[in-house]
C-alpha positions, -999 to 999 in steps of 0.1 A, spaced: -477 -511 -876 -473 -506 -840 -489 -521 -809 -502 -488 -801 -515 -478 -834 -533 -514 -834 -553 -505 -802 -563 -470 -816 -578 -490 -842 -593 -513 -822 -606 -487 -797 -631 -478 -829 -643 -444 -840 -655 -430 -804 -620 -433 -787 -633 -404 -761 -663 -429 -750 -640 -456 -746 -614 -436 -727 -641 -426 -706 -656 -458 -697 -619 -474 -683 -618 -442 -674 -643 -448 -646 -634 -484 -642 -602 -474 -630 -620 -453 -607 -641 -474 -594 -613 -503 -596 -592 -475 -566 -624 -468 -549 -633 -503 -542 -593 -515 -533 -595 -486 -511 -627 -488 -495 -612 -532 -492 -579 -519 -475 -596 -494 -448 -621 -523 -442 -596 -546 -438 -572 -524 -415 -600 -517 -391 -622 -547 -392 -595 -578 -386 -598 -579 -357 -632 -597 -362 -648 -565 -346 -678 -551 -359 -687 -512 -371 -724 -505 -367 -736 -475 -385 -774 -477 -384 -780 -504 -356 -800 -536 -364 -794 -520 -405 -766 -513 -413 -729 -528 -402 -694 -533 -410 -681 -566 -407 -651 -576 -424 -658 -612 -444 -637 -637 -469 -657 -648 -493 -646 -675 -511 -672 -680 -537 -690 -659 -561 -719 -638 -557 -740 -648 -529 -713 -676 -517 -712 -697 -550 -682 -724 -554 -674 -714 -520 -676 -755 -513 -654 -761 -544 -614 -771 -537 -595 -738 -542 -582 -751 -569 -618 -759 -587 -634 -725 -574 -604 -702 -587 -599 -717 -622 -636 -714 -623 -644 -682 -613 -615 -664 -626 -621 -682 -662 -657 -666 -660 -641 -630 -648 -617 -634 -678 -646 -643 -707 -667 -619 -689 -640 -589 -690 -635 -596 -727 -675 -594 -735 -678 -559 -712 -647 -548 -730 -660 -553 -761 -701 -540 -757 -679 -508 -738 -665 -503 -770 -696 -508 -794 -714 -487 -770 -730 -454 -789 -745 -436 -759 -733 -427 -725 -758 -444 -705 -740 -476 -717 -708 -461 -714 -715 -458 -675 -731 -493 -672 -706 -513 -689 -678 -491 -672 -691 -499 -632 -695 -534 -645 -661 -534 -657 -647 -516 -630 -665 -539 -600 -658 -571 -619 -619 -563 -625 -616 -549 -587 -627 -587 -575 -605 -604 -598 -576 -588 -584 -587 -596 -547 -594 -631 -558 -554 -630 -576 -543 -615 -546 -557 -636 -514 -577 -666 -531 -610 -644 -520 -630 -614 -521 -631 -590 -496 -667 -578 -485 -675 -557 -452 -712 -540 -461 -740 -562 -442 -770 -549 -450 -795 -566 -426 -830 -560 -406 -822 -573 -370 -817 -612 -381 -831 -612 -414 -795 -604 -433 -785 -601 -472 -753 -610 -481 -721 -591 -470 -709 -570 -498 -684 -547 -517 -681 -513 -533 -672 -538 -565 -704 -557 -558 -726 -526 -556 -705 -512 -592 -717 -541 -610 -754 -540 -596 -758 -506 -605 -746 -515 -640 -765 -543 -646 -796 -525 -629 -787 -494 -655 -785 -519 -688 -820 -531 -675 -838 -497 -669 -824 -491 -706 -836 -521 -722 -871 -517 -709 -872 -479 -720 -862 -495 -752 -887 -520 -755 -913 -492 -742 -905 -477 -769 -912 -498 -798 -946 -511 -788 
């Protein structure tokens, strides 16, 4: 039995759901190592691209840690072992509720998750940090610089959420 016909088996019965979902991770996965490369071409010079003043910037930042700056006080060596074990058990489990998923509302969810979390892991392979330029911010109150990646796996998570309240509302 071949490699390849092992996967097809693996992939389960809906092989076009599966398809689709890396599908759109891989989409999102180019988006988001595009959207990182223009950022960093034009922003690295520490300058600073407002689009909606005292709103809405872009601001090119390393971030070392995780979401929000977490393990960004860890040695290199701590933080990257640590983070990228989590991406890599994480990866498997989206990998694996992609391909039990049974609707397309999943599909999507798990895909953007997939596709945000795989497009930090290879920034954090690559540099030893994430790449983030959107600051979001009301004059000096300011949330966390993010990513196209970042936003991906909100959405997702967000989407699994919405969907497990319309399943809850549902059964009562």
């Amino acid at each position: 039995m071949s490699i390849f016909t092992k996967f097809k088996e693996w992939m389960g019965v809906d092989r076009g759901r599966m398809v689709l979902g890396l599908v759109i991770a891989l989409v999102v996965v180019i988006l988001d190592l595009v959207t990182k490369a223009i950022a960093t071409a034009w922003l690295a010079d520490g300058s600073v691209i407002v689009i909606i003043p005292n709103f809405f910037d872009f601001v090119l930042v390393h971030n070392l840690g995780a979401a929000f700056g977490m393990f960004a006080e860890q040695s290199a060596l701590v933080r990257n072992i640590v983070l990228l074990g989590i991406a890599f058990l994480a990866t498997i489990f989206i990998v694996q509720q992609l391909r039990e998923s049974d609707n397309s509302f999943d599909t999507l969810s798990f895909a953007l998750i997939l596709g945000g979390a795989v497009g930090n892991v290879i920034d954090r392979l690559r540099f030893g940090w994430v790449v983030d330029f959107i600051h979001l911010h009301w004059y000096d109150l300011s949330w966390p610089v993010f990513n196209l990646a970042d936003s991906a796996i909100t959405v997702g998570v967000g989407m699994l959420i919405l969907d497990n309240f319309r399943h809850n509302k549902s059964e009562l």
